[in-house]
DRENDRENNU-877104 format. One line per 10 residues: number of its first residue (from 0); their letters; for each residue x, y, z of N, C-alpha, C. Coordinates in nm, 2 decimals. Atoms other than C-alpha are relative to their C-alpha. Example, Ala and Ser with C-alpha at 12.3 -4.5 7.8 and 13.67 -1.06 7.14 Angstrom:
0> as> 0.09/-0.12/0.00/1.23/-0.45/0.78/0.09/0.12/0.00; -0.09/-0.11/0.00/1.37/-0.11/0.71/-0.08/0.11/0.08
//
This chain:
0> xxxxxxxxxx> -0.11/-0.07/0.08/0.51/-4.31/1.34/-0.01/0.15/0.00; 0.00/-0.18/0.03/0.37/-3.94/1.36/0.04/0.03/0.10; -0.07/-0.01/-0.16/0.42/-3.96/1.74/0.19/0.04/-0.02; -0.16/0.04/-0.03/0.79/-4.04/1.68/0.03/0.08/-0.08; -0.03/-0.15/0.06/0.83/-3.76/1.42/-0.04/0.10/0.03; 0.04/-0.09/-0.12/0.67/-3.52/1.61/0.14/0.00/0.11; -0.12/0.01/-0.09/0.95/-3.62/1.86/0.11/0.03/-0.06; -0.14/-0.02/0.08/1.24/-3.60/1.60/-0.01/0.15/-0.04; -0.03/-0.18/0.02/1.18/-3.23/1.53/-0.04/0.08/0.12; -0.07/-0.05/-0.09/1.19/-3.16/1.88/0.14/-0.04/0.02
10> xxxxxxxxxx> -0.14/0.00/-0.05/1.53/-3.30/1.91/0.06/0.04/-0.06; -0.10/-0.05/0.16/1.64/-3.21/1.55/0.03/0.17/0.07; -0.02/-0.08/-0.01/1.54/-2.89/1.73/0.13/0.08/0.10; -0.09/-0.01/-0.10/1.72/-2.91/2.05/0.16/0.01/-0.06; -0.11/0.02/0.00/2.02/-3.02/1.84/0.07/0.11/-0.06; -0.03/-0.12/0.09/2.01/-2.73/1.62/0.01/0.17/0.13; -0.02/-0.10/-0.06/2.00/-2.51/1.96/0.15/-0.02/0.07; -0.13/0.01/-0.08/2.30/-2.68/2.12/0.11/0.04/-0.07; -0.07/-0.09/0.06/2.49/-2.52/1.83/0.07/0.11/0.02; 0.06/-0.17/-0.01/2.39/-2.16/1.93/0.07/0.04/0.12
20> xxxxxxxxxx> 0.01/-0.05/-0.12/2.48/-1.95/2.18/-0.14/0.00/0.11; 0.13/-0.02/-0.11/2.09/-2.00/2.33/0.08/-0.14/0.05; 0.01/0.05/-0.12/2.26/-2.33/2.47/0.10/0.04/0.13; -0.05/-0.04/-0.14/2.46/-2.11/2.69/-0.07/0.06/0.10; 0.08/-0.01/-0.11/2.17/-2.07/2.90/-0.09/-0.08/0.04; 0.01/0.12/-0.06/2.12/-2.41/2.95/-0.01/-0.01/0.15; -0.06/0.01/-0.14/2.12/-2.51/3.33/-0.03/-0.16/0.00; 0.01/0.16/0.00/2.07/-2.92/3.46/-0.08/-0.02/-0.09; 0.08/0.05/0.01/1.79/-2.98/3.39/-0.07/0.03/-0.16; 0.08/-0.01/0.19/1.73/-2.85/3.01/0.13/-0.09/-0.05
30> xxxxxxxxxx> -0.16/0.15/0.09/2.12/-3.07/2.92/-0.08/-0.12/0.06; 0.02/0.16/-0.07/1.92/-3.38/3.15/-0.06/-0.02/-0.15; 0.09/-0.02/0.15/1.63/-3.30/2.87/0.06/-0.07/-0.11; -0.07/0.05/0.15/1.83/-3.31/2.57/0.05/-0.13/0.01; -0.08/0.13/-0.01/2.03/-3.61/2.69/-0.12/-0.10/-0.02; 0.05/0.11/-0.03/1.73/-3.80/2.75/-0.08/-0.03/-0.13; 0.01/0.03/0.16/1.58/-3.75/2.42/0.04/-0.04/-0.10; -0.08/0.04/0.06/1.90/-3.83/2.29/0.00/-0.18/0.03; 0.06/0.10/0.01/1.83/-4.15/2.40/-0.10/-0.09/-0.02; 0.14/0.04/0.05/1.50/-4.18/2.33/0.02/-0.06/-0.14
40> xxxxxxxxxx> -0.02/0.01/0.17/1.59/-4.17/1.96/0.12/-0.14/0.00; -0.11/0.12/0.01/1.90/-4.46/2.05/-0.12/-0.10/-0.03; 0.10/0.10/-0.01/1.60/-4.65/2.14/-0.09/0.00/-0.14; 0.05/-0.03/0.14/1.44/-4.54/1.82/0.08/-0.08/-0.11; -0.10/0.07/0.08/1.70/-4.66/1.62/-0.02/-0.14/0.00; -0.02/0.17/-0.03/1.75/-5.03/1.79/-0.14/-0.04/-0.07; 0.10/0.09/0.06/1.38/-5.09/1.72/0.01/0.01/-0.16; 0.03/0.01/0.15/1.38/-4.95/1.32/0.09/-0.06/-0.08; -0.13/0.05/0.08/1.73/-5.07/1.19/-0.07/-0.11/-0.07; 0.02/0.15/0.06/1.62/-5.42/1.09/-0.16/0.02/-0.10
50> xxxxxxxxxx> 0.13/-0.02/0.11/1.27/-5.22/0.87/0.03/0.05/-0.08; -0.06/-0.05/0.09/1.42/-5.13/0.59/-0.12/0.11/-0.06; 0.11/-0.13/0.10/1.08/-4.95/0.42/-0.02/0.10/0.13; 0.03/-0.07/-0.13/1.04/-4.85/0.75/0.07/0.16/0.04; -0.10/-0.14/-0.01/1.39/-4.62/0.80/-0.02/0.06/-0.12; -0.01/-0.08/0.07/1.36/-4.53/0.46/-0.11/0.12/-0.05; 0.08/-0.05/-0.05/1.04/-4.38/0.56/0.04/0.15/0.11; -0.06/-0.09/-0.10/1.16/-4.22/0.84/0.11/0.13/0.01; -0.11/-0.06/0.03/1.48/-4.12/0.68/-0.06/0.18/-0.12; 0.09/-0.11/0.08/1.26/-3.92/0.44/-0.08/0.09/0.06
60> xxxxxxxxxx> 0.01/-0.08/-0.12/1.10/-3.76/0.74/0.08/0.14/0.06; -0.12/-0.04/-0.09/1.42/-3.66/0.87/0.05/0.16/-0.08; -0.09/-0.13/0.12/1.53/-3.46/0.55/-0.09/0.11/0.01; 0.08/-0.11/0.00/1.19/-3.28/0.54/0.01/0.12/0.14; -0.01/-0.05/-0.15/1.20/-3.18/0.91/0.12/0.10/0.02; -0.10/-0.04/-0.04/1.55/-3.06/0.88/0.02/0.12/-0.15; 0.01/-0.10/0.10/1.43/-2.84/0.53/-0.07/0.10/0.04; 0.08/-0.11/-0.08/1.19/-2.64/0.76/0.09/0.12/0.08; -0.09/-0.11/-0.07/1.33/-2.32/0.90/0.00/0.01/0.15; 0.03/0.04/-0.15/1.42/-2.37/1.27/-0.03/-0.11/0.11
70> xxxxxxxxxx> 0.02/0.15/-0.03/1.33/-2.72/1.30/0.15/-0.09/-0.05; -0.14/0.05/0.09/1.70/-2.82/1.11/0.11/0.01/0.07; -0.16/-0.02/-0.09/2.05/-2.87/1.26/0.08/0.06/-0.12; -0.16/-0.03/0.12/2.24/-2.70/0.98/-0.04/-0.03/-0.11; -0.01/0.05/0.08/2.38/-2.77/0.66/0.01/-0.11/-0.03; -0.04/0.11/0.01/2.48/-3.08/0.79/-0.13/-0.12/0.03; 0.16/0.02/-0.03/2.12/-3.23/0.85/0.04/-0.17/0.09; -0.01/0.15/-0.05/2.10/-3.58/1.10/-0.06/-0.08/-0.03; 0.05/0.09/0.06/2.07/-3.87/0.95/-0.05/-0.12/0.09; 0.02/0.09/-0.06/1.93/-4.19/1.06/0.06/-0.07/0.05
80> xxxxxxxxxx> -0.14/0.10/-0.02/2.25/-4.38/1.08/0.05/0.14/0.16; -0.03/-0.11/-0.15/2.32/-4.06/1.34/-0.04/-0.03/0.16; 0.04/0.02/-0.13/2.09/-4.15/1.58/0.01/-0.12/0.13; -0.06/0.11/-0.07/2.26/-4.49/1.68/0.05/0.02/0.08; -0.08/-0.09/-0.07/2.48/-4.24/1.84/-0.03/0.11/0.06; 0.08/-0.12/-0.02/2.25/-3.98/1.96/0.06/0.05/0.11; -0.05/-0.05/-0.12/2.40/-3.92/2.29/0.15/0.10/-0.05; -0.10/-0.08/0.04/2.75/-3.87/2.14/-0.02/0.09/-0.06; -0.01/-0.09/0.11/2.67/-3.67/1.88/-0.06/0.12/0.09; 0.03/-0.21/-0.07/2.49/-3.37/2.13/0.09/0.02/0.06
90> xxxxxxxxxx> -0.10/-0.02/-0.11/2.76/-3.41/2.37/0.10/0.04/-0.12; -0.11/-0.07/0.07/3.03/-3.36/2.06/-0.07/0.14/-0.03; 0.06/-0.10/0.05/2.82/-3.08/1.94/0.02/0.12/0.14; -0.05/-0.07/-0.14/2.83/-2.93/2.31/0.13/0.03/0.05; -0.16/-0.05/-0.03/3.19/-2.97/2.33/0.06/0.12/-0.06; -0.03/-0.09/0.12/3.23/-2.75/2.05/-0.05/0.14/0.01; 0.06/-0.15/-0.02/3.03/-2.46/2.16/0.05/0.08/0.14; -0.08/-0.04/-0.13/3.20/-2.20/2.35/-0.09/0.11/0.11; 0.09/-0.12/-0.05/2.92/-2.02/2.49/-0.06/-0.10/0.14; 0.08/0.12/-0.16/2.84/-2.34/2.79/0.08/0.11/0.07
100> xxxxxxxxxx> -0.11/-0.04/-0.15/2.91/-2.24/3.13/0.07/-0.07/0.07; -0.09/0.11/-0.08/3.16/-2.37/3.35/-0.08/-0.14/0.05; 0.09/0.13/-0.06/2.87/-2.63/3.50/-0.01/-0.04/-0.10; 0.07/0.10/0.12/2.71/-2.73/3.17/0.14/-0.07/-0.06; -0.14/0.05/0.05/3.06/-2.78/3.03/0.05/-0.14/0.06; -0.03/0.12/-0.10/3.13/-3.02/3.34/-0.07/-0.13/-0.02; 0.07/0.10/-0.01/2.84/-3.19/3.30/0.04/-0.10/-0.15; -0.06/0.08/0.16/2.92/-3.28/2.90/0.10/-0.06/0.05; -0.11/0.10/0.02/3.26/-3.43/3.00/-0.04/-0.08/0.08; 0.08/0.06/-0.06/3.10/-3.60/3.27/-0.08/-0.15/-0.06
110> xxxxxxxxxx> 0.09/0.10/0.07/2.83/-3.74/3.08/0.09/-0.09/-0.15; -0.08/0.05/0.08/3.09/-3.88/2.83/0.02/-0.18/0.08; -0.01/0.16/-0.04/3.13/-4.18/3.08/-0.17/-0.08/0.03; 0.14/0.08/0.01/2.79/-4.28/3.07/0.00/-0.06/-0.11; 0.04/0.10/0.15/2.82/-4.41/2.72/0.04/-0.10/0.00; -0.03/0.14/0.02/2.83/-4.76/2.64/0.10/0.01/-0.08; -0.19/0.06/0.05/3.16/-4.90/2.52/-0.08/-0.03/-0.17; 0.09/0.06/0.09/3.13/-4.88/2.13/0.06/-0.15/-0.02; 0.01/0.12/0.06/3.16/-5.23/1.91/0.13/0.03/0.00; -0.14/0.01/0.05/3.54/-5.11/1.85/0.07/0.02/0.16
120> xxxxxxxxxx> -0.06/-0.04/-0.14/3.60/-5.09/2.23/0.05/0.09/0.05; -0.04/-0.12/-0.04/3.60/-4.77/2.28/-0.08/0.01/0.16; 0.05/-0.04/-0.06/3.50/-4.64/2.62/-0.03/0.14/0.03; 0.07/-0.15/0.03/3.32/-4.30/2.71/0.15/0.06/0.04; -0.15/-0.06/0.01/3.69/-4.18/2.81/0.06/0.01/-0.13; -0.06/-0.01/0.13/3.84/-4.27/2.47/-0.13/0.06/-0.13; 0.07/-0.09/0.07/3.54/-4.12/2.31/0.02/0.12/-0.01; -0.04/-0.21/-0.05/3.59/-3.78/2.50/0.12/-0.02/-0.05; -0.10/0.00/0.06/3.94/-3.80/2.37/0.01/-0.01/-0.12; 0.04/0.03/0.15/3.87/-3.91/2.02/-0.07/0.16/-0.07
130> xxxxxxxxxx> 0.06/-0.08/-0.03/3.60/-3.66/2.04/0.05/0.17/-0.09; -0.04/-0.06/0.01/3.80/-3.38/2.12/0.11/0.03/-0.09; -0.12/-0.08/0.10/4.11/-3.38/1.97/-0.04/-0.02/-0.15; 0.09/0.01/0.15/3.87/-3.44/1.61/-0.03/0.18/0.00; 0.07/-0.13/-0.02/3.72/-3.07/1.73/0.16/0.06/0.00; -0.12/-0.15/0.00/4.09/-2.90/1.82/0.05/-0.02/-0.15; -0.08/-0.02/0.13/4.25/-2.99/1.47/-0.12/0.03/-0.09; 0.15/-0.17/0.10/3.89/-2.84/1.28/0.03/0.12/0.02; 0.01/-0.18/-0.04/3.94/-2.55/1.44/0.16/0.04/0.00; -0.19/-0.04/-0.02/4.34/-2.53/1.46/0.00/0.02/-0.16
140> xxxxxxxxxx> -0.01/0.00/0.13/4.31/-2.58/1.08/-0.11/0.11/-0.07; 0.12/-0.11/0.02/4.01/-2.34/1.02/0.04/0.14/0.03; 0.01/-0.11/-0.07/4.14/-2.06/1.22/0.18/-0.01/-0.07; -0.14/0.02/0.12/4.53/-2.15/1.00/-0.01/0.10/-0.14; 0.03/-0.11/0.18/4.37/-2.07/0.70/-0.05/0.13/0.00; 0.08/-0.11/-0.02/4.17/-1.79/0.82/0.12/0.10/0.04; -0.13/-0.09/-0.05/4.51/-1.66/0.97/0.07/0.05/-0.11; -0.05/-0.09/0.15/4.67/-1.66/0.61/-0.08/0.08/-0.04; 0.07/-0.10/0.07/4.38/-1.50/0.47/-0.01/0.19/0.07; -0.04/-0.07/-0.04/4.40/-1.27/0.74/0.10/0.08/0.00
150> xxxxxxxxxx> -0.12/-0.05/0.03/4.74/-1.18/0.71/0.04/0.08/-0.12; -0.03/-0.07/0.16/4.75/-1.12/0.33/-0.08/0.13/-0.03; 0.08/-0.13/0.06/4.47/-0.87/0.34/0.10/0.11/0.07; -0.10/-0.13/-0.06/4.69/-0.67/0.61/0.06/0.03/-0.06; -0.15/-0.06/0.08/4.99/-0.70/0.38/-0.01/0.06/-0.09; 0.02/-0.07/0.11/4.83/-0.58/0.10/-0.07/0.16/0.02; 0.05/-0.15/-0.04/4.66/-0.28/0.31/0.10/0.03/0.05; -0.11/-0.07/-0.05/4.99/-0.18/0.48/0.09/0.02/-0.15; -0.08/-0.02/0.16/5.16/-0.22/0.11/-0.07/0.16/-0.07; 0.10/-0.11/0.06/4.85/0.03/0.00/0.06/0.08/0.04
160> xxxxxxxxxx> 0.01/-0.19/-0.03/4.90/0.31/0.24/0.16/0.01/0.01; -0.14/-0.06/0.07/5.29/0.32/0.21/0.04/0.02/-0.12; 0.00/-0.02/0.15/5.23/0.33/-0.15/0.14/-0.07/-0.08; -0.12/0.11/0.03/5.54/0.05/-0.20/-0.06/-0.11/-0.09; 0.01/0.17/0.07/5.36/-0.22/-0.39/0.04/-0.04/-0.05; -0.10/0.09/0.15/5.54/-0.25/-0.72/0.11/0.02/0.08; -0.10/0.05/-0.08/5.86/-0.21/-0.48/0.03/-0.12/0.09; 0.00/0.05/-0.11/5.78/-0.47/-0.25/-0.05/-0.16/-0.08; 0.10/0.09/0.08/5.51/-0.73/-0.40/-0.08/0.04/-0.06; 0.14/-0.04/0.08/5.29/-0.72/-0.67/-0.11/-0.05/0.05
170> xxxxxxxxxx> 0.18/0.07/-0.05/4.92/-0.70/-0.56/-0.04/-0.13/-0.12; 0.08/0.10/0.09/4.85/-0.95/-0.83/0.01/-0.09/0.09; -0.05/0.13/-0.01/5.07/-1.19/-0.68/-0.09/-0.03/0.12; 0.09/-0.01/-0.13/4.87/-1.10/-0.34/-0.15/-0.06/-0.01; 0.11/0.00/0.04/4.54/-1.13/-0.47/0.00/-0.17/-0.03; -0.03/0.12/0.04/4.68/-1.47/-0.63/-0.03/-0.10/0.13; 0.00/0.06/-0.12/4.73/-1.57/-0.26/-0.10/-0.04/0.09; 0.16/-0.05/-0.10/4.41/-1.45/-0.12/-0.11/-0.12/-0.10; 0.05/0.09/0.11/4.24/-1.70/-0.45/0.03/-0.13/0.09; -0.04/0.15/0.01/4.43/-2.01/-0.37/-0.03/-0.02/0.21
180> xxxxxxxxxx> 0.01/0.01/-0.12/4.37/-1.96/0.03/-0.18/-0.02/0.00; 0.12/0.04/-0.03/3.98/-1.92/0.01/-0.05/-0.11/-0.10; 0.04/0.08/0.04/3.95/-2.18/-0.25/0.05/-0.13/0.09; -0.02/0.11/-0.11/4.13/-2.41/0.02/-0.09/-0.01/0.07; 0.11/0.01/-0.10/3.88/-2.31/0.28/-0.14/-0.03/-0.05; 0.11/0.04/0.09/3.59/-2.38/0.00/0.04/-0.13/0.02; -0.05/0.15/0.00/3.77/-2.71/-0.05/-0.05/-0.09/0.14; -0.01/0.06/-0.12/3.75/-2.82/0.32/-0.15/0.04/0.02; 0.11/-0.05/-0.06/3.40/-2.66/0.37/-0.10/-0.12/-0.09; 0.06/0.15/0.09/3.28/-2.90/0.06/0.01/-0.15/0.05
190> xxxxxxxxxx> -0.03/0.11/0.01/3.45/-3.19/0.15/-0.07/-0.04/0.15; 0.01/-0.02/-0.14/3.33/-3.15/0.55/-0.16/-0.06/-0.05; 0.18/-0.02/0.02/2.93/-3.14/0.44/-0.04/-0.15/-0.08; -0.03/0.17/0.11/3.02/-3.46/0.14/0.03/-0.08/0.06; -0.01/0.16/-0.06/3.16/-3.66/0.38/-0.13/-0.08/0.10; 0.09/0.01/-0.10/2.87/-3.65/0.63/-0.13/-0.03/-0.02; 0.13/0.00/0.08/2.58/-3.65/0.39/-0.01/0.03/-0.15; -0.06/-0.06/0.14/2.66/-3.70/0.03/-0.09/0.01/-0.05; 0.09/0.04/0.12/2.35/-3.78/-0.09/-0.11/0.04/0.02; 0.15/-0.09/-0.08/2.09/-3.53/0.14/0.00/0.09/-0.13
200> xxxxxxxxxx> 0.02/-0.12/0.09/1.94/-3.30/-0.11/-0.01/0.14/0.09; -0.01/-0.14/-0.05/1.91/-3.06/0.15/0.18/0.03/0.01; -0.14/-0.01/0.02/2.32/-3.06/0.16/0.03/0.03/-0.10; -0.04/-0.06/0.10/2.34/-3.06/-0.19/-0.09/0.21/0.00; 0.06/-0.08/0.07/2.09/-2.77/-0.26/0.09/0.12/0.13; -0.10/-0.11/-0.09/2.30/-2.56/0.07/0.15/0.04/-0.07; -0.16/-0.06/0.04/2.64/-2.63/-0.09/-0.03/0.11/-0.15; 0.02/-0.08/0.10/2.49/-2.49/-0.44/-0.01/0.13/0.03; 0.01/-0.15/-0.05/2.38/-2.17/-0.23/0.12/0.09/0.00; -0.13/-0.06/-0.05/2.69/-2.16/-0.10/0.11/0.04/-0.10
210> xxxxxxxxxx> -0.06/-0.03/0.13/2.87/-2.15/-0.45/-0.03/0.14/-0.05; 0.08/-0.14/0.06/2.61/-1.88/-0.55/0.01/0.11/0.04; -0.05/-0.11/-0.09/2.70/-1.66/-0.27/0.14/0.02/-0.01; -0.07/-0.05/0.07/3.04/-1.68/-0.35/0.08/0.03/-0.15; 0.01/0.01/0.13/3.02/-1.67/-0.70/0.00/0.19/-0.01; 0.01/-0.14/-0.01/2.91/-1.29/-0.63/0.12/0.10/0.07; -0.12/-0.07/-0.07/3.23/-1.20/-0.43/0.09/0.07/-0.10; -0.10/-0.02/0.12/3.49/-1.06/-0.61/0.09/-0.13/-0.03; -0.10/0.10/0.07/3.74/-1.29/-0.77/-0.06/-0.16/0.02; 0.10/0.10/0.00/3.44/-1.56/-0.70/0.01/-0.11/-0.03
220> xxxxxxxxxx> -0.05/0.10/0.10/3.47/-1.75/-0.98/0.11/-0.03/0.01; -0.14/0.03/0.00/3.82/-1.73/-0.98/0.05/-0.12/0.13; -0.04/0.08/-0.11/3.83/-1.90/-0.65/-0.07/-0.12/-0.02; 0.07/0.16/0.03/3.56/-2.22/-0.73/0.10/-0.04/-0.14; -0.05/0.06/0.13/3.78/-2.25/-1.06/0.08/-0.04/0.06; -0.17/0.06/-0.09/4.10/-2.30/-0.86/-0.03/-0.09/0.10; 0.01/0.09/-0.14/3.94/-2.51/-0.59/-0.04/-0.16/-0.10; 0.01/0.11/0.11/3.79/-2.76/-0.91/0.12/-0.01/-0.03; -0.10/0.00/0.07/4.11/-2.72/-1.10/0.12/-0.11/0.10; -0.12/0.09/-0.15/4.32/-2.87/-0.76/-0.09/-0.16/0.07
230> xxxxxxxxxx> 0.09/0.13/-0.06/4.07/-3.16/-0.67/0.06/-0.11/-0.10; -0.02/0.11/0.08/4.08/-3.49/-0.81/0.01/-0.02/-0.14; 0.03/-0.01/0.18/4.16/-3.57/-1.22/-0.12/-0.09/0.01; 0.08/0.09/0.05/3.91/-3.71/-1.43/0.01/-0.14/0.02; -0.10/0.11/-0.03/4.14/-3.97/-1.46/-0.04/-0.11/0.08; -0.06/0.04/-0.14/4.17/-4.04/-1.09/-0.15/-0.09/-0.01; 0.14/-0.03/0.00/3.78/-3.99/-1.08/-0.06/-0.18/-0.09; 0.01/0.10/0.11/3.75/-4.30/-1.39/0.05/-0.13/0.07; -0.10/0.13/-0.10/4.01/-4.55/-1.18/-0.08/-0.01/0.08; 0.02/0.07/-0.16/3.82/-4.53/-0.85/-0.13/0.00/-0.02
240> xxxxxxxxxx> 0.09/0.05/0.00/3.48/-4.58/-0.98/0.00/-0.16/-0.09; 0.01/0.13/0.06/3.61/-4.89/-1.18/0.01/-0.08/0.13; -0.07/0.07/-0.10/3.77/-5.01/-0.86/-0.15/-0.07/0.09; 0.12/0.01/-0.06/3.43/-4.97/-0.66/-0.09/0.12/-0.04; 0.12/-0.08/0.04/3.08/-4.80/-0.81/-0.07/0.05/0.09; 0.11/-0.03/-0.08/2.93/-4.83/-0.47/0.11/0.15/0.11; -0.07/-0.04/-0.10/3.16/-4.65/-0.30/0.10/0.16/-0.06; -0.03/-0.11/0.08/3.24/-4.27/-0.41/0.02/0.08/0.10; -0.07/-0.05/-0.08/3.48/-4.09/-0.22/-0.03/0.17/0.03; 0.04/-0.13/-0.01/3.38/-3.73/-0.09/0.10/0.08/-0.11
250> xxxxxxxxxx> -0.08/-0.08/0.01/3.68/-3.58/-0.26/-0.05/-0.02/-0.17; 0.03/0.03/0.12/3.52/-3.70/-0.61/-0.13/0.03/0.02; 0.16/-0.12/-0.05/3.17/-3.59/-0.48/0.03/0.14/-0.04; -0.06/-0.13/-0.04/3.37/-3.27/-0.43/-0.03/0.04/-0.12; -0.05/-0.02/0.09/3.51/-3.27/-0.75/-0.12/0.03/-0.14; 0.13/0.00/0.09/3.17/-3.36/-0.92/-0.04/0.16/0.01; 0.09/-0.11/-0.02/3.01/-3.07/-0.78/0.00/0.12/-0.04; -0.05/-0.09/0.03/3.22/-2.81/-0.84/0.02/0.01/-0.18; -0.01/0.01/0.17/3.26/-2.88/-1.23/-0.13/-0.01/-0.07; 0.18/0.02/0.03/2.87/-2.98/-1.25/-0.05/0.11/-0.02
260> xxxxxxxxxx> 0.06/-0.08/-0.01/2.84/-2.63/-1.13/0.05/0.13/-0.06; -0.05/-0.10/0.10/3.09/-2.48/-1.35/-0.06/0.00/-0.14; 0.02/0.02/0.15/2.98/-2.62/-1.65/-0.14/0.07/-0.02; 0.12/-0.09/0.03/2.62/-2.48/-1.60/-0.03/0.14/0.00; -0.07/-0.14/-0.04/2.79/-2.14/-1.52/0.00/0.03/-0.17; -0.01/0.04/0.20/2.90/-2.21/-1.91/-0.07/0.02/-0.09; 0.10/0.02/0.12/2.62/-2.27/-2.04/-0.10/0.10/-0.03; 0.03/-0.11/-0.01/2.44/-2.00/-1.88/0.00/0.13/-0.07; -0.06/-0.12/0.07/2.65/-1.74/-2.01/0.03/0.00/-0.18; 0.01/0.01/0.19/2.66/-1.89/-2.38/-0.14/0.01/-0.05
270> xxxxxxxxxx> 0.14/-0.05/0.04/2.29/-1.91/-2.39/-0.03/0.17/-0.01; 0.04/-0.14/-0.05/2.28/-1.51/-2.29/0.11/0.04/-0.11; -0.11/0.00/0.07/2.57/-1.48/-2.53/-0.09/0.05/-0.14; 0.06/-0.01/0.10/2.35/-1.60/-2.83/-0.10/0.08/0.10; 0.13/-0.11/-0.04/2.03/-1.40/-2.69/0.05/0.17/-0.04; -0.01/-0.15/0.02/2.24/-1.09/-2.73/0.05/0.02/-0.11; -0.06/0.01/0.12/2.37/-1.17/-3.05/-0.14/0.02/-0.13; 0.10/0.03/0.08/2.04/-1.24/-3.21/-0.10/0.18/0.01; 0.02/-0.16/-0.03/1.94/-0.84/-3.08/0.04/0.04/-0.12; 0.00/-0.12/0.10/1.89/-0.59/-3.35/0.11/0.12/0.05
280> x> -0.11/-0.04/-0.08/2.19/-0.37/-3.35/-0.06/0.16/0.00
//
């Protein structure tokens, strides 16, 4: 077992480079590499599935490996259930990065037909298709929202230097817009990390960072309040754990997180409240 973890944080590592712009100086023979490791670990898989103490061994491995600096793929960390799939998942990860070269590029769509047909009869063709157009609408929708946010800051700096604002639009209303756009892109950034790993504490303890960092922006708060305030009701939240307990929908994960993390915002600020109250005047 230390053999085979030893091996999992070379690939964790590889997978965390095919990210990066370093795999755009990939050539054959370091993509043969990764692929074949990517296999290695399928093979990994078929034998542990059926040892339950075993994966959950392993799985616990997995998290640690992927909490080390440089040994990690991300926020999004690979799980066990991941590696069933090992091949696809570096080849989507490579489709996605635009720093390949024309060859390596070739070779990823390529190697798309080497995969076995999955259980739903997919073949490595309808994979690469599936695949991709999963990648153009992330990024078509990513680079949307980023277009509004974009847009509104110009309109409120061309408003500035013609000095038109109360003629034209109120910067509030602007600012209003600039709120409700990055608390969308918060929304989608939560829900993207929750769906994939709800229950990694390295996930959670990233998304908390990621609150914390922009918590410090300006209008910060303002934006995690509006992104909680538009998610699921309590309500909703109450219905769909009666329905099923085992089964808890990222967008109620979401919802959790963001209110878990307001409320201790709350509490924070009332404890420091009384502390400055109890001060000699």
């Amino acid at each position: 077992m230390n053999e085979v973890m030893r091996n999992a944080k070379t690939f964790l590592g590889l997978v965390q480079t095919a990210k990066t712009d370093a795999a755009g100086h990939w050539n054959r023979e370091a993509f043969q590499r990764a692929m074949q490791w990517a296999e290695y670990f399928e093979g990994v898989y078929k034998k542990l599935e059926t040892k339950a103490e075993v994966v959950t061994k392993f799985s616990r491995g997995l998290e640690i490996i992927s909490s080390q600096p440089g040994a990690c793929s991300g926020p999004s960390p690979v799980t066990f259930a991941d590696l069933k799939h090992s091949r696809r998942m570096l080849l989507k990860i490579l489709l996605q990065n635009p720093y390949l070269s024309g060859e390596l590029y070739s070779l990823v769509l390529d190697n798309y037909n080497s995969l076995s047909s999955s259980p739903e009869g997919l073949t490595g063709t309808d994979m690469l298709n599936q695949d991709a157009t999963e990648c153009s609408h992330a990024k078509a929708q990513r680079e949307t929202l980023l277009g509004i946010k974009a847009f509104t800051s110009q309109a409120v700096e061309r408003m500035e230097k013609r000095g038109h604002t109360d003629h034209t639009l109120d910067s509030k209303d602007m600012i209003d817009v600039e709120i409700q756009t990055d608390a969308c892109i918060l929304h989608q950034h939560l829900l993207h990390h929750l769906s994939k790993n709800p229950s990694s504490q390295s996930t959670l303890d990233y998304l908390h960072d990621k609150l914390e960092e922009i918590a410090q922006k300006p209008h910060g708060l303002e934006i995690i309040s509006f992104a909680d305030s538009h998610l699921i009701s309590q309500e909703h939240e109450e219905q769909r754990e009666a329905e099923d307990s085992s089964d808890i929908s990222a967008e109620i994960r979401c919802k959790r997180l963001l209110s878990d993390w307001l409320l201790k915002r709350v509490n924070i600020a009332s404890a420091n409240e009384i502390k400055d109250d109890r001060k000699p005047p």
